[in-house]
C-alpha positions in Angstrom: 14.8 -16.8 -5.0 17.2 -13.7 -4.3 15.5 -10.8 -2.5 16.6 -7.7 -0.5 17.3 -8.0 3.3 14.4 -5.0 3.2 12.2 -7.1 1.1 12.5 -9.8 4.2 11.7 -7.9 6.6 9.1 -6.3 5.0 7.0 -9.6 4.2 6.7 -10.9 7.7 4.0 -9.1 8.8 2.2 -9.5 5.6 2.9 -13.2 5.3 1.6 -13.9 8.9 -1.8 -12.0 7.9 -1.7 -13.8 4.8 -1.1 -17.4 7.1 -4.3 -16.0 8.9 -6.9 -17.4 6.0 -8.0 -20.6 5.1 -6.6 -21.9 2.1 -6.3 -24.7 0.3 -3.7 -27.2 2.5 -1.1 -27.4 -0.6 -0.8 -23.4 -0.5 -0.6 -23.5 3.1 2.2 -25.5 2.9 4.4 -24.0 0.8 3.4 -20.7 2.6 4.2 -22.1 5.7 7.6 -22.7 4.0 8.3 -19.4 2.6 7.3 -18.1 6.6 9.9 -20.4 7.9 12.7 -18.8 5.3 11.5 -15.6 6.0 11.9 -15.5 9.5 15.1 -17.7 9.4 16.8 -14.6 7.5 15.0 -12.0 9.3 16.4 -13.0 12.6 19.7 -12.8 11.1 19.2 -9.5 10.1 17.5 -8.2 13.2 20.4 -9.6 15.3 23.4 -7.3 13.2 20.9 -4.6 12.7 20.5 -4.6 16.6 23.8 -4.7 17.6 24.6 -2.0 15.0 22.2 0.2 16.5 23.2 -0.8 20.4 27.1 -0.4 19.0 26.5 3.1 17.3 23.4 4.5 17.8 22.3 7.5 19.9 19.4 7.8 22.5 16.8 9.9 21.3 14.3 11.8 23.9 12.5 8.8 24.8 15.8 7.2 25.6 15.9 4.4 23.0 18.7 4.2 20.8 18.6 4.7 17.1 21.2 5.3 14.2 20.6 8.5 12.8 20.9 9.3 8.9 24.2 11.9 9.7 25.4 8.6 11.3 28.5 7.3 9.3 27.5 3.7 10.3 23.9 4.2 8.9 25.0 4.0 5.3 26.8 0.9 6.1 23.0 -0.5 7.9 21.6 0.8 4.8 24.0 -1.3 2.4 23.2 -4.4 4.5 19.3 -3.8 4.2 19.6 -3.6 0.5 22.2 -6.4 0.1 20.6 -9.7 -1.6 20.2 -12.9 0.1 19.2 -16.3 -1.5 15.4 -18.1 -0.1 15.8 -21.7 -1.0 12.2 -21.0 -2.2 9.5 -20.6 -4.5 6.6 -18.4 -5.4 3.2 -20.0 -4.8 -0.2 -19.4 -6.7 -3.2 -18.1 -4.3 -6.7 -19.4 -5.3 -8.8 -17.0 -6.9 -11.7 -18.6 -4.9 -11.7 -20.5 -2.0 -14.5 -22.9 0.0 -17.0 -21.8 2.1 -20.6 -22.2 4.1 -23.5 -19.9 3.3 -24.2 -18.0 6.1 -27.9 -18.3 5.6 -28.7 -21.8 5.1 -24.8 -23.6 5.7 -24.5 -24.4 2.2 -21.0 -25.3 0.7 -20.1 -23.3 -2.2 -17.3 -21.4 -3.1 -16.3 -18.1 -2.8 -13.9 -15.3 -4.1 -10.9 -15.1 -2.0 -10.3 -11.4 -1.1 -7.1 -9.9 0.8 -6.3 -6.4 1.5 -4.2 -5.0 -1.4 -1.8 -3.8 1.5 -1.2 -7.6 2.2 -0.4 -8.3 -1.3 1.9 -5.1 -1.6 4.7 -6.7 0.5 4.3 -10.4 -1.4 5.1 -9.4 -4.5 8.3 -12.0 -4.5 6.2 -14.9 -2.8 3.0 -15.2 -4.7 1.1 -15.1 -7.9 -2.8 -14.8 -8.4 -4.7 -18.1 -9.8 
């Protein structure tokens, strides 16, 4: 799957709130694997976007550094973040519902599984809907 270094970056946090729920074991696993590319990559790109920033950036008033846009290195960071990387993986289908106990009397049913649309914003690449 090619996606944008951003695109990495911004799945983690989705994808570890999205790792949060209980889901059938075959969609875990495959999430599990898309997590383990994700953050693979991600640490690649936090480690040159770090030492760009500790190379060329500039403290600001609470004395941590940062590249600022005037920066002539923070087209370059901004290249790199938009530069396409290859995930030796593939989407996977969320259940539309998902098992669960009645609260009331402890009775197995199923139910609708429901996840904030802010979740699913940052997913786009890694799932489809069942």
């Amino acid at each position: 799957m090619k996606i944008t270094r951003r695109e990495v970056l911004n799945s983690r946090g989705a994808l570890k709130i999205l790792m949060g729920y209980k889901i059938p074991v075959s969609v875990s696993y495959r999430l599990a694997k898309i997590g383990i590319a994700v953050e693979a990559e991600a640490k690649a790109i936090t480690t040159t976007t770090d030492k760009m920033v500790t190379d060329y950036g500039v403290e600001n008033d609470k004395g941590v550094k940062e590249l600022k846009t005037d920066n002539e290195h923070y087209k370059e960071l901004d290249e790199l973040l938009d530069g396409e990387v290859n995930l030796d993986v593939e989407p996977v289908t969320l259940p539309a519902k998902v098992a669960s106990t009645c609260d009331k009397c402890n009775h197995n049913m199923d139910k609708p599984f429901e996840i904030e649309p802010i979740v699913l914003m940052f997913l786009d690449k890694f799932i489809t809907v069942g």
